[in-house]
N, C-alpha and C positions, 0 to 999 in steps of 0.2 A: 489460375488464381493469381492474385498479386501477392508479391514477391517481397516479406517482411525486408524493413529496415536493417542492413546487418549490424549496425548500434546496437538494434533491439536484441540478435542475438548472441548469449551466451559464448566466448571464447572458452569453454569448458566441456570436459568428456559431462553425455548423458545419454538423453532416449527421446528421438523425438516422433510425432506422428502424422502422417497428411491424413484427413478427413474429406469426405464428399460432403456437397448441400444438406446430404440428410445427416450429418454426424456419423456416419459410419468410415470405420477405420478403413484406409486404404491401404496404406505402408506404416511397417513400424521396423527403424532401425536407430542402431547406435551409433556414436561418434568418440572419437579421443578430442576432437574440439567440434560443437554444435556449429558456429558460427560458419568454420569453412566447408565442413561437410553436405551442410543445407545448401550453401553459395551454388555447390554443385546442378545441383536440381533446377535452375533456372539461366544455365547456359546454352549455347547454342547447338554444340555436338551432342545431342541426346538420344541414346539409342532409343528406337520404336517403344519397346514395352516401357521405360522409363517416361517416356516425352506422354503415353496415354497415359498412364498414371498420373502426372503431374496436370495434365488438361480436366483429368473430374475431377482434383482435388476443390478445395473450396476454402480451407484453413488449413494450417501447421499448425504445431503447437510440441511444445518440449518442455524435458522434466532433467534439471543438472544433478549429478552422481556426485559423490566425493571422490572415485574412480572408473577405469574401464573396467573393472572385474566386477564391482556396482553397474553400471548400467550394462553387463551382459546378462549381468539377473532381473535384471527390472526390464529386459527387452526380451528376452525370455518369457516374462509370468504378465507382460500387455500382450505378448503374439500368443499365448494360451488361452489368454481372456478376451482379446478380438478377434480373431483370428481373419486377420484380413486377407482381401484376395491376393495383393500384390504382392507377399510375401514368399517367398521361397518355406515348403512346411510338409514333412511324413503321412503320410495318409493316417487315420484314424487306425489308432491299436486295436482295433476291434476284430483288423481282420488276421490277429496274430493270436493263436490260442495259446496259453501258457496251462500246464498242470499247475493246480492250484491246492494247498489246503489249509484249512480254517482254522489256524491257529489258537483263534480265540472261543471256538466252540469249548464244553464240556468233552465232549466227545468229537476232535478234528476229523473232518470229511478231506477226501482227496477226490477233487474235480478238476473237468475240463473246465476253465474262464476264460474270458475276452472280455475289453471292456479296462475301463477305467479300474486301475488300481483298489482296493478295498483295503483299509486297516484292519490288524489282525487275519491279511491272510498271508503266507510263504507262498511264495511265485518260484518256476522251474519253468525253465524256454528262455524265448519262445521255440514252439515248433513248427515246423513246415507245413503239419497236415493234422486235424483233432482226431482221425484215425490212429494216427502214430502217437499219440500221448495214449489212447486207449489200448493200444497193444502192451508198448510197455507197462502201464499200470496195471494190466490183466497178469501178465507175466509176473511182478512183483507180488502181487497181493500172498500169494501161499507163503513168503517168506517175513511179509509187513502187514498182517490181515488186519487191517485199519478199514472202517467202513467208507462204500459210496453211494450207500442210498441218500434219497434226499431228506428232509427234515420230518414230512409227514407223514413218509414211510415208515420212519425210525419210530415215530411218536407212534403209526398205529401198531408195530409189533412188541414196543414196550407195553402198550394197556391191554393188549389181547396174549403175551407170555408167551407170544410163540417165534422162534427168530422166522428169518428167509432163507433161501435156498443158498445165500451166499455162505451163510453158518455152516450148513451140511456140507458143500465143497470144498470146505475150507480154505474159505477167500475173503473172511470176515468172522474177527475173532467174537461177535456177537455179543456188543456192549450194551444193546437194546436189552437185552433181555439177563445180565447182569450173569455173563460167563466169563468176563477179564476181569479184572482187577483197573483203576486208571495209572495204579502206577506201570504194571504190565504193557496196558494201551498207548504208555506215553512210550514206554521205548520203541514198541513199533513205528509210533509217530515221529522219534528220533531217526532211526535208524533208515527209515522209507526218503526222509530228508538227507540225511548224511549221501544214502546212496544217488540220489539225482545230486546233490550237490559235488558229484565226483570222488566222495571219499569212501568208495566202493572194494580197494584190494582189504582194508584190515576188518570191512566186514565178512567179506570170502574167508578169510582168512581165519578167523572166528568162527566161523560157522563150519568148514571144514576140519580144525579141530576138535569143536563140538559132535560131527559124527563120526571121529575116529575113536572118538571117548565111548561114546555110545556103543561103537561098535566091541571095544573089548570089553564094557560091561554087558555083551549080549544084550542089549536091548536094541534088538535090529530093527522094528516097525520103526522109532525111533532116527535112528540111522539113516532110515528110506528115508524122512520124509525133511530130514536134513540133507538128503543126498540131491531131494526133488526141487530142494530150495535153492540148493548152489546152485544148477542147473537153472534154474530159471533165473539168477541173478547174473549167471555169465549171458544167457540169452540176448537178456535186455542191454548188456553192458555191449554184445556187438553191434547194437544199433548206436553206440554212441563212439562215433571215430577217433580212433586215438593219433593224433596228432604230435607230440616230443615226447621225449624219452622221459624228462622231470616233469615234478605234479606240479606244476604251475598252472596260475591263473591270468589270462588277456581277451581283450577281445580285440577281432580286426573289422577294420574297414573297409571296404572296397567300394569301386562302381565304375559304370561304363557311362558313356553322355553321347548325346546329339546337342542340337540348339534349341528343343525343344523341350525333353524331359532329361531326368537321369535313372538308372536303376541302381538302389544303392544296397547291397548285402553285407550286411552286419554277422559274425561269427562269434560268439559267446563259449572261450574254450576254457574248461574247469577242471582245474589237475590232470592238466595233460590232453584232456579229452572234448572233442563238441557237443556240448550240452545244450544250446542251442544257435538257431540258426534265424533270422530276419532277413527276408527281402521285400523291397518296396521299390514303387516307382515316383518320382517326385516330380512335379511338373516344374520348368523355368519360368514361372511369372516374375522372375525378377533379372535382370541384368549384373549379374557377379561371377567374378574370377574364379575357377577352381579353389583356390588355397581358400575364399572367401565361403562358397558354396560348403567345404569342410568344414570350418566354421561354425557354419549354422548348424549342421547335421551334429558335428558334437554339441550343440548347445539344445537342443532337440530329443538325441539321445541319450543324454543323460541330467536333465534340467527336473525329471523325474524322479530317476532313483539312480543309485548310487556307482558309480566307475570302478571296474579292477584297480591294479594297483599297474596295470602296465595297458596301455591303448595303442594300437598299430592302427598307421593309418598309410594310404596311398600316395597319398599328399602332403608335406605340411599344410595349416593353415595358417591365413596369416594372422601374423603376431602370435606365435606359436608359444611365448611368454605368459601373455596375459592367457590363452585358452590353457597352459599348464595349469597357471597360478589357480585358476577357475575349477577346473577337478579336482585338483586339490582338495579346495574348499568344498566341494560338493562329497568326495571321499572320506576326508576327515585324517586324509595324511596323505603322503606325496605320492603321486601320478607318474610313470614315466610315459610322455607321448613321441613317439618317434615312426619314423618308414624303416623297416625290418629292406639289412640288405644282406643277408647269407641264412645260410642255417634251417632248422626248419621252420622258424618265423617267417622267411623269406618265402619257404615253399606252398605254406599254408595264405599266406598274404597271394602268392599266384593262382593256388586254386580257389580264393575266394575270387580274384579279378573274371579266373577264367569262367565260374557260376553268374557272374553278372552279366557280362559278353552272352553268354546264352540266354539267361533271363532276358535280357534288351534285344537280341535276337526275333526271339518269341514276340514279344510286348510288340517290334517295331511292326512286325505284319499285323495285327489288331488293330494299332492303333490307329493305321495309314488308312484303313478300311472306315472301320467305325468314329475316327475323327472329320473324316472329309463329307461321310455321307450326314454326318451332325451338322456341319459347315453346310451343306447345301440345302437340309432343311430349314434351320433359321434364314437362311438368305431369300430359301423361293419364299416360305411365309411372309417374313418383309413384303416382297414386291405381288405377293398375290393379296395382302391384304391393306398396300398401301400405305405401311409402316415408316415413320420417321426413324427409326433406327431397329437393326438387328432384336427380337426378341428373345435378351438373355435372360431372364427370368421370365417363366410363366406361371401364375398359379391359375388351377380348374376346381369348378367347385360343382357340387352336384348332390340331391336329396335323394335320401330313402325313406320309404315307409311303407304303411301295409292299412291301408283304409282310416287311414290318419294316426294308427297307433303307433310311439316309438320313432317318431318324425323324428330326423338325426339329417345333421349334416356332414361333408369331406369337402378337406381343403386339401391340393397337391402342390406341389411346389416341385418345377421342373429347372434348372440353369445349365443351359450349354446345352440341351438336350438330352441331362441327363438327370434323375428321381433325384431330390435332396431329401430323404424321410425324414431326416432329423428336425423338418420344419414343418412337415403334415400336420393340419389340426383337425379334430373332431370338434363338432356342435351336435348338441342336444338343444333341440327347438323348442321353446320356452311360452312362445306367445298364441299357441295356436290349439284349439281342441277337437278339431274336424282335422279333415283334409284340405289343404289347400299350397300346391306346390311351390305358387308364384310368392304366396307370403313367409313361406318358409323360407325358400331362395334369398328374400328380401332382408328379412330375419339375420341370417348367418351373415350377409355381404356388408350389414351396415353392424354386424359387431366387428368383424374385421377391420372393416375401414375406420370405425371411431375410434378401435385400439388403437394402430395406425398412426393416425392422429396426435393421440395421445402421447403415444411413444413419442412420438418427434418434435414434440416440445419439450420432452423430458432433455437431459445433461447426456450427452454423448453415451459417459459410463455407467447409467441411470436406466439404460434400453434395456426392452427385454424382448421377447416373442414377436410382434408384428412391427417391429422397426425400419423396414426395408419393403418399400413399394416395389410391386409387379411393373414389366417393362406391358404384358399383357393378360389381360383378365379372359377366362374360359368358359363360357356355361356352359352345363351338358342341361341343352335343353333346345326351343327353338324360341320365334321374335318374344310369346309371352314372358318367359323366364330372363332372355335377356335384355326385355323393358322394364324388368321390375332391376335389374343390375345398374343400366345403364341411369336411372332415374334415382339411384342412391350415391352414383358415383359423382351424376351433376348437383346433389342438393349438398354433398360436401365440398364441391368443389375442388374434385380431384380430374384430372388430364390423362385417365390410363385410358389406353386402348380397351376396348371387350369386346369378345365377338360369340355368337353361339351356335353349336355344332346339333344339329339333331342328327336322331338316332338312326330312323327309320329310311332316308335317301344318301344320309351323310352332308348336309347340305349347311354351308356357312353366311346363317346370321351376322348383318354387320349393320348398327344403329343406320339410321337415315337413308337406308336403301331396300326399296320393297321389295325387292328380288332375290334369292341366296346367291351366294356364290358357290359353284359346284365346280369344285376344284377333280381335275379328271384322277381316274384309277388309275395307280402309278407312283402319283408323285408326292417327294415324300415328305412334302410340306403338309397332305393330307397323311401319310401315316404318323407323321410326329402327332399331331391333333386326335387322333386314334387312339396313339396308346397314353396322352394326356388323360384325355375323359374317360379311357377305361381305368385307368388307374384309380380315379377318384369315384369311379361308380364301385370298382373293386374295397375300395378304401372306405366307402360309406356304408356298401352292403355286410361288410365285415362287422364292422360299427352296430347295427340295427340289429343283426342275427345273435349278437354279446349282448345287444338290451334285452332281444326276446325271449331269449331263452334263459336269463336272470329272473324277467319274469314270469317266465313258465313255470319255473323251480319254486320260485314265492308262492305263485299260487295252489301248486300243489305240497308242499309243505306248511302252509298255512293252516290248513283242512285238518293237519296229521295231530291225532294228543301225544301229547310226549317230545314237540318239536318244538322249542324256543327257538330264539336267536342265537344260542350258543351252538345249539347242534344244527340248526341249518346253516350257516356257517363252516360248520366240519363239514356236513354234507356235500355241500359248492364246493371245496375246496380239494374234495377224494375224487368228485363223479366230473365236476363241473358242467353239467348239464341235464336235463330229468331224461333224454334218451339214453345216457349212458347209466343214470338210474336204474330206467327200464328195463336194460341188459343186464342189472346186476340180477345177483341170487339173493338168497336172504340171509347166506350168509356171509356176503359182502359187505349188505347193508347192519350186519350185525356186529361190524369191523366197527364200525363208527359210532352205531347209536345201541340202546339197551335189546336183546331180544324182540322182548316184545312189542315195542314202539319200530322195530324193522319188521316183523308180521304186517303191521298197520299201515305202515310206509309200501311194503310191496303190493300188498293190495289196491290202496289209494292210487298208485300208479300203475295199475294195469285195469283201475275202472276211467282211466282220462284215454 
């Protein structure tokens, strides 16, 4: 890109951003002054990952703060909302399960979550394994019996009066069917909190005076089943490692690095104790200092939600000032950030180093394997299909249907070799009332591409879903499926590759050549292409058997008297399919619907 005028820019802390041709964000970082930091980026010593990033940029562009504690927030909540590649950035929380519970319900549930934060829920973790959030919450419940069924559980044993089996185990104090009180249910739902939140001795403590009471007024059952509570609250309390002697609250930092990734374990210790634990691997797409790398990592973990009141890290970062001043603000009162050198801050700061060392340990044999064999796929593809550059983006696309009924399409979307789901799309085929594969093909690949389109003349921050062109396109199909592709990708005048894989030899369609290319068994520029297009046949089949069998269910509650919209609705929503119908009894089906419209229901589906 050419290299703004430094007149033009800003001598002031802010955020700025490089963009590719297509408007999509490349790099997003801050500065304490714009003008010299950018200068940086267009000199001659440019480390590798830096000097590529600068080669497909296309534009900068910046936005001035009135501070650096201002543009760590606004460089924060743009690398949230672009999430560009070249950024240094935590893998999706998704793959950290937290106990969760629903605050805001009537009646609060205590679940396993992942996943993007929810209002109105209380978060606990993360944890290591969603096994180990299920153990401990099984152990608790006899002394917090707060429910975990789900909603339409609850709802069908409130309208049928009868609880579940959790009521009888007493593992649920059985609010469905109106045997608590809510102000009874909310202490449990205190108390279940207090105890993950660490402040577990003054409730032992409580509850063991409570059965010594019990015991000299001779109400032994009583006694027991306060005895069986303690016991299950010291249980759960040894899964959680007691780390200093004071009930204090910190979390540590740690990690190990290469030149190419880092693993970084996070320790979340609460009154004394590890209440949760985080590990992640973070890949280097950017060129930064350790103290810089910390940095980010606190502005990442905690740009979300809220910081102890003390943060231990391995490292300073730099400008360890501004990243205080910045917790702070994010806490709502002062932060202390420091590297722990005695004590047993000290000791628990080495065993969190020495759990990352193992972790990266682990990770480095995976990755050497499964990184290089990903590297040699894109490279043979390249040179076996005559590619102008590395195919880092693929998407495959490929129809289902069943004698033209429920025609549906899948889109896949592969980078690096490896599934992006978050950017799969489904198509439901619109234009077609027979069978006809090549027009459906055609169908789905010119809504794509005219999104596409669309998109990319939209405002950078204006993008939504199909913003970002394929390096190569996939049909699972052979020359017909990939004439009707290649014939929509020339009338829009798009330059992508396509090629098309059929089924039955393995054999690769490639436009303007009669012959396939029959890439030998082995090589694994032909198994990447493999498990491309089964993906998307996986992804489309999935797709068609969710329409079929929606309207299998329609048509046989259709038929039924006593079946509106409202109960066939309940009905999908218990059974989700008319073979699990099938399997019910009648008096499952009498869970949901009136008697005797479940007579009429059972029937109906054992005359189809």
């Amino acid at each position: 890109m050419q290299r703004p005028a430094p007149s033009s820019v800003p001598d002031a802390p802010g955020v700025y951003i490089f963009r590719d041709r297509h408007g999509r964000a490349l790099y997003v970082g801050k500065a304490k002054s714009l003008r010299k930091r950018t200068a940086n980026y267009f000199g001659r010593d440019l480390a590798p990952r830096t000097r590529a990033m600068v080669e497909q940029a296309d534009d900068l562009e910046w936005f001035v703060t009135d501070s650096e504690v201002a543009a760590l927030m606004l460089e924060y909540s743009l690398a949230q909302e672009n999430q560009p590649p070249f950024n240094v950035r935590l893998k999706d929380d998704k793959s950290f399960p937290y106990l969760a519970i629903t605050r805001s319900e009537q009646w609060p549930r205590a679940m396993v979550m992942r996943g993007k934060r929810r209002r109105g829920v209380q978060y606990f973790g993360p944890y290591a394994k969603a096994y180990s959030i299920r153990q401990t919450l099984d152990g608790l419940l006899r002394t917090f019996p707060i429910r975990t069924c789900t909603d339409a559980k609850f709802k069908r044993h409130e309208a049928s009066g009868r609880p579940c089996l959790l009521f009888h185990i007493e593992k649920c104090s059985g609010p469905c069917v109106g045997e608590v009180t809510p102000e009874h249910y909310e202490g449990h739902v205190d108390g279940l909190a207090r105890f993950l939140s660490g402040d577990s001795d003054v409730l032992i403590s409580d509850l063991e005076q409570a059965m010594r009471d019990a015991a000299e007024l001779r109400e032994y059952e009583r006694a027991a089943r306060l005895r069986d509570q303690v016991t299950a609250m010291r249980v759960a309390l040894e899964r959680q490692e007691l780390v200093t002697d004071r009930r204090i609250d910190f979390d540590v930092v740690a990690f190990d690095e290469d030149d190419l990734e880092v693993v970084l374990v996070v320790l979340n210790v609460r009154k004394g104790r590890v209440t949760g634990r985080k590990t992640t691997v973070v890949d280097r797409v950017e060129d930064i200092t350790i103290p810089e790398f910390v940095g980010r990592m606190l502005g990442q973990l905690y740009g979300a939600e809220s910081p102890p009141n003390e943060v231990l890290v391995q490292v300073m970062p730099d400008d360890p000032e501004i990243w205080t001043e910045w917790l702070a603000i994010r806490r709502g009162s002062s932060v202390s950030l420091r590297v722990p050198q005695r004590g047993a801050k000290r000791k628990i700061m080495d065993t969190a180093k020495a759990n990352a060392a193992e972790e990266f340990g682990r990770h480095r044999l995976k990755r050497h394997s499964d990184h290089n064999a990903r590297a040699r796929a894109l490279r043979s593809l390249q040179e076996t299909l005559a590619l102008p550059d590395a195919p880092l983006r693929i998407e495959c696309y490929d129809i289902s249907t069943i004698q033209g009924r429920h025609t549906v399409g899948s889109m896949v979307v592969f980078e690096d070799g490896l599934p992006k789901k978050s950017q799969y799309r489904r198509f439901k085929i619109k234009s077609l009332d027979g069978q006809d594969d090549f027009a459906a093909m055609e169908e789905m690949l010119r809504r794509r591409f005219t999104a596409y389109l669309a998109e990319r003349g939209r405002p950078a921050d204006e993008q939504n879903r199909f913003s970002y062109p394929p390096s190569l396109v996939v049909i699972d199909g052979g020359k017909g499926q990939l004439g009707r592709a290649t014939q929509v990708l020339t009338e829009l005048d798009l330059d992508i590759p396509a090629v098309g894989l059929a089924k039955k030899l393995e054999e690769v369609f490639v436009p303007g050549q009669s012959d396939p290319i029959v890439i030998p068994r082995g090589e694994e520029s032909l198994y990447l292409l493999q498990r491309v297009r089964d993906e998307a046949h996986r992804f489309a089949i999935t797709y068609h058997r969710k329409l079929r069998d929606r309207s299998m269910v329609d048509s046989v509650l259709d038929d039924v008297r006593g079946i509106g919209s409202g109960r066939k609705k309940a009905l999908i929503r218990r059974f989700g399919s008319v073979k699990r119908m099938r399997e019910a009894d009648i008096d499952d089906l009498a869970e949901v619907v009136p008697d005797k419209v479940a007579v009429d229901l059972y029937d109906a589906l054992h005359e189809v």
